[in-house]
C-alpha positions in Angstrom: 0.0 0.0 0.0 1.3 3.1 -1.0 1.7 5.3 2.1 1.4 8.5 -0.3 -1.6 7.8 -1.8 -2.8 7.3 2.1 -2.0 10.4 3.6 -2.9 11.9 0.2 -6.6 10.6 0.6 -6.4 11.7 4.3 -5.8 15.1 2.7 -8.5 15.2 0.8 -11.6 13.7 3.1 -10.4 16.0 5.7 -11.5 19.0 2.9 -14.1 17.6 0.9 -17.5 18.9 1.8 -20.6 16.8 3.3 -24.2 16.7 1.3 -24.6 19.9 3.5 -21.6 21.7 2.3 -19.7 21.5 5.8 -16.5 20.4 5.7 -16.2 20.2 9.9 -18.5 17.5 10.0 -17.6 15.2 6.8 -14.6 13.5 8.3 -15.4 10.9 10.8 -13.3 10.8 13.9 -13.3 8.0 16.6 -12.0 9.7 19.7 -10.1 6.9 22.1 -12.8 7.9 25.1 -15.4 6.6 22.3 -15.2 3.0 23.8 -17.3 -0.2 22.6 -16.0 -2.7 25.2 -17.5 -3.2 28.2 -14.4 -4.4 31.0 -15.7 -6.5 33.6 -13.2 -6.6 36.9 -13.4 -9.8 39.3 -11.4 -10.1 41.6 -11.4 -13.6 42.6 -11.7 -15.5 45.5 -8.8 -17.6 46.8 -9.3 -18.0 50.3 -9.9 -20.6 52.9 -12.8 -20.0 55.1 -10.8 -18.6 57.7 -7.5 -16.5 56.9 -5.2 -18.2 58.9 -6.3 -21.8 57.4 -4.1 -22.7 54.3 -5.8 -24.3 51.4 -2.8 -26.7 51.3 -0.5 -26.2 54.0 3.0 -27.3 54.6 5.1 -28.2 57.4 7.8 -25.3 57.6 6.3 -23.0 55.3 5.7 -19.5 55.0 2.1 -18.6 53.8 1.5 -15.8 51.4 -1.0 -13.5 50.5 -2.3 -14.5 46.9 -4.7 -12.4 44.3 -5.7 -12.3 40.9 -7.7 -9.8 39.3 -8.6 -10.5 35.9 -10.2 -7.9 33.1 -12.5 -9.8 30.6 -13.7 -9.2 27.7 -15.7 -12.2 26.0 -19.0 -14.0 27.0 -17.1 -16.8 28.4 -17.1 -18.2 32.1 -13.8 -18.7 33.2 -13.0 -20.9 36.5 -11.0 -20.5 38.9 -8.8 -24.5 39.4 -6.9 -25.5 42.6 -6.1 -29.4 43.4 -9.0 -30.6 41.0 -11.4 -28.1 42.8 -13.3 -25.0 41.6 -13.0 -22.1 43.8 -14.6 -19.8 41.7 -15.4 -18.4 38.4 -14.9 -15.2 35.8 -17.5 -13.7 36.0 -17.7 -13.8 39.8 -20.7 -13.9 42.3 -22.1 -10.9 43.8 -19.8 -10.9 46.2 -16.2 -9.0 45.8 -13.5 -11.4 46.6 -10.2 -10.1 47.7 -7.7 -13.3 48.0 -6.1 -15.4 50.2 -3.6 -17.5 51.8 -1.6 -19.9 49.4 1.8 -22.0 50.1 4.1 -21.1 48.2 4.6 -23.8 44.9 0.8 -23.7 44.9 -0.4 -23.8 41.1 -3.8 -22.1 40.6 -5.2 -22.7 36.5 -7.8 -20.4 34.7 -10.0 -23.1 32.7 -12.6 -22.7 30.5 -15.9 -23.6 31.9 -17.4 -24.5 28.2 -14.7 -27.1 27.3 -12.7 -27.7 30.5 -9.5 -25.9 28.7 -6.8 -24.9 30.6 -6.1 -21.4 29.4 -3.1 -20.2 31.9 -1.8 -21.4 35.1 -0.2 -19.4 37.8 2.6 -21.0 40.4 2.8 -18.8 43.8 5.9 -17.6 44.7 7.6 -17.9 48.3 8.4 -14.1 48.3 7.1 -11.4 48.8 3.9 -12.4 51.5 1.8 -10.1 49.2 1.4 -11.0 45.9 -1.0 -9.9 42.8 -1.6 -11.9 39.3 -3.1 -9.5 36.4 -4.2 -11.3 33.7 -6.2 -9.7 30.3 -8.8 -12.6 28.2 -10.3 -11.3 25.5 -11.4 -15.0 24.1 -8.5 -15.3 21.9 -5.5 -14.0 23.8 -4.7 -14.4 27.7 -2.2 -11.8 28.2 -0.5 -11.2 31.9 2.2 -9.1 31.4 0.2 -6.2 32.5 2.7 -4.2 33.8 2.1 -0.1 33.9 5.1 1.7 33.4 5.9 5.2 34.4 6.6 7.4 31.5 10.8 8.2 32.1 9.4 12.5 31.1 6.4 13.9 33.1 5.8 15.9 29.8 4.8 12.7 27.7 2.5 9.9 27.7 2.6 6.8 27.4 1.3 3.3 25.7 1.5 -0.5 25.5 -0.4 -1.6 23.1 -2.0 -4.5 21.4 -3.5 -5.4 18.6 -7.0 -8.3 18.7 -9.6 -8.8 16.2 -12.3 -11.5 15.8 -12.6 -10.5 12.1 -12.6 -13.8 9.9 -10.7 -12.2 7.4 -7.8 -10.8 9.6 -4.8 -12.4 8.5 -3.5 -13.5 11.7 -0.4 -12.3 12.5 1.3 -9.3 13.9 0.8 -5.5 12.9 2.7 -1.8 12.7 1.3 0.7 14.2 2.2 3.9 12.5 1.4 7.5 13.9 1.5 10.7 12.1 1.6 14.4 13.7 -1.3 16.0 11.7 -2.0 20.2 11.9 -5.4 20.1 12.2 -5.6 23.8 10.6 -3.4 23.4 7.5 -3.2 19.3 7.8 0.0 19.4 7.1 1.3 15.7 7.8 4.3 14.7 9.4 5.4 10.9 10.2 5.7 10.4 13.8 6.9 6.9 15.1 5.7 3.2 13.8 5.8 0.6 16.5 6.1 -2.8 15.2 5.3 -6.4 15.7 2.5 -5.9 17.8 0.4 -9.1 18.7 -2.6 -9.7 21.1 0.0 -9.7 24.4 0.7 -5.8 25.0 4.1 -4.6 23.6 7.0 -2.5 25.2 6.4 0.8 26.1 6.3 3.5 23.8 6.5 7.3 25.4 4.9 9.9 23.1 6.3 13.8 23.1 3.4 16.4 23.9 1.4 18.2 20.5 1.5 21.3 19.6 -1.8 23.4 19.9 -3.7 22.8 17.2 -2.4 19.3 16.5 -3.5 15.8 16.6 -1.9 12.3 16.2 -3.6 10.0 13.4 -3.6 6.2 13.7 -2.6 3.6 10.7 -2.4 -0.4 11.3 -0.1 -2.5 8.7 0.2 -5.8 8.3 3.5 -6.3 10.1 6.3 -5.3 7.8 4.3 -3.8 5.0 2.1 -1.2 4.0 -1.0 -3.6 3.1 -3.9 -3.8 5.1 -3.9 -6.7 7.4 -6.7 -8.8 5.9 -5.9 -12.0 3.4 -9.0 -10.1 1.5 -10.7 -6.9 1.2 -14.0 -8.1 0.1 -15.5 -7.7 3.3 -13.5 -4.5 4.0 -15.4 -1.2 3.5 -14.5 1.4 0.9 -14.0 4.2 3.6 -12.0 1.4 6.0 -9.7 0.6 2.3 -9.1 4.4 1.0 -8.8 6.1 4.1 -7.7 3.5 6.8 -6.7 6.3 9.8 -7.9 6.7 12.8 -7.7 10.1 15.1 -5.5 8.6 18.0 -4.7 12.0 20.1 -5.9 15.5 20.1 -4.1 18.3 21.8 -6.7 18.4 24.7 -6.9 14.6 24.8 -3.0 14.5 25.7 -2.5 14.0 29.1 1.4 14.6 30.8 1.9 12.0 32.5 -0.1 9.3 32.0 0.2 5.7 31.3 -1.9 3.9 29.6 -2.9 0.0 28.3 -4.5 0.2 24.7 -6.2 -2.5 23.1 -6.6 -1.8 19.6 -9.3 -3.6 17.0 -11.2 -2.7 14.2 -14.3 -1.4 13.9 -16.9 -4.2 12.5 -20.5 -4.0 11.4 -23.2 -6.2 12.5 -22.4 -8.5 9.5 -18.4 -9.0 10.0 -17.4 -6.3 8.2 -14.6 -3.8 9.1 -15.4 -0.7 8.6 -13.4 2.9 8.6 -11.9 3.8 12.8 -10.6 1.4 15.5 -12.1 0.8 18.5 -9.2 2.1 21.1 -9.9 0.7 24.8 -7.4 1.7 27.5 -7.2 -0.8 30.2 -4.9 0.5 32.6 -7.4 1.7 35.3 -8.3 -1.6 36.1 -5.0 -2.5 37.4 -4.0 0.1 39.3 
């Protein structure tokens, strides 16, 4: 795909008229506080019925305090596995759990509930006494490297992303994220950063410099080492998604200093499975702190 012809088109949408004659309201922005996914948090239950009575103790053994908190975003149940037992599932009961006391070499497993499949297992660790497992299912993808890292300038902000779609058409792989600085009076372009290789775990951190006034950061996703769009076919792709396949990822007002941020990132789809123009931009990082 010819990144020209791109940011050429971009040019152009942002200036062509509607059936109104306003050009403000032609081109379509997706703001990343415009969220589809709904997160659900449970935090799950791992405790004995009293707190001082180990689920499996040891002679000589030091207890330890253990927790997993869990974002989900899919229809399945997940449950909660220890010695052959259920202790709980994802999406909990009305109750919110808060953890427990495990010995340390414990394994706990996530399974399935549909098909019984074992879809991560966490070991506890003898040190320290209190310790948290975050973990991120979207149906496709467990991811637990959740880790939120402080941006190294209090002037920036920054991003791990990821990259998940449920498109039948998506080619499967990873994808480049590249990001243009547009002027949002002249629309002047001018290429950014491109972060590549990213899959549905989120990637390394990426800090981004503040905008100018006036400014905004624009969005395009490659098939991972190319400029194509990252579909085996584009029959089921709409015309606005293939000619002009951006996406409004930061305003100037939008930029916070500071911040640090989780983003999943998947195209939009219609009713019928097909993709059309925007991303849907979900930013998971206040779940885990």
């Amino acid at each position: 795909m010819n990144t020209d012809l791109i940011l050429t088109g971009l040019f152009k949408t942002l200036n062509k008229p509607n059936n109104r004659g306003e050009k403000k309201h032609y081109f379509k922005l997706y703001d990343m506080h415009k969220i589809k996914y709904i997160v659900f948090l449970f935090p799950i239950l791992l405790s004995a019925c009293k707190k001082e009575q180990l689920l499996n103790p040891e002679k000589g053994t030091s207890p330890v305090n253990f927790n997993i908190r869990g974002a989900v975003l899919t229809t399945d149940t997940l449950e909660l596995i220890f010695n052959n037992k259920v202790l709980g599932t994802i999406p909990a009961g009305k109750v919110p759990f808060t953890g427990g006391l495990f010995t340390p070499g414990d394994k706990i497993q996530l399974r399935k509930k549909a098909d019984g499949k074992i879809i991560k297992e966490f070991e506890v660790a003898e040190k320290p006494f209190n310790q948290v497992k975050n973990f991120f299912y979207d149906g496709a993808t467990l991811s637990d490297n959740i880790v939120l890292t402080p941006v190294s300038n209090p002037d920036n902000m920054g991003f791990r992303f990821r990259f998940s779609t449920t498109f039948k058409d998506f080619y499967g792989g990873p994808v480049d994220l590249e990001f243009l600085d547009v002027d949002d009076n002249t629309y002047e372009i001018v290429p950014y950063i491109k972060v590549k290789n990213i899959t549905g775990t989120f990637g390394d951190f990426i800090e981004f410099a503040p905008l100018k006034p006036d400014h905004s950061y624009y969005l395009l996703v490659y098939k991972a080492g190319t400029e194509d769009l990252p579909y085996t076919s584009l029959e089921n792709v709409s015309d606005d998604a293939q000619s002009n396949p951006y996406q409004r990822f930061l305003t100037f007002t939008d930029f916070k200093k500071g911040d640090s941020q989780l983003l999943s990132i998947s195209p939009y789809l219609s009713e019928k499975n097909k993709v059309l123009q925007g991303y849907d931009m979900s930013d998971l990082s206040a779940i885990f702190k």
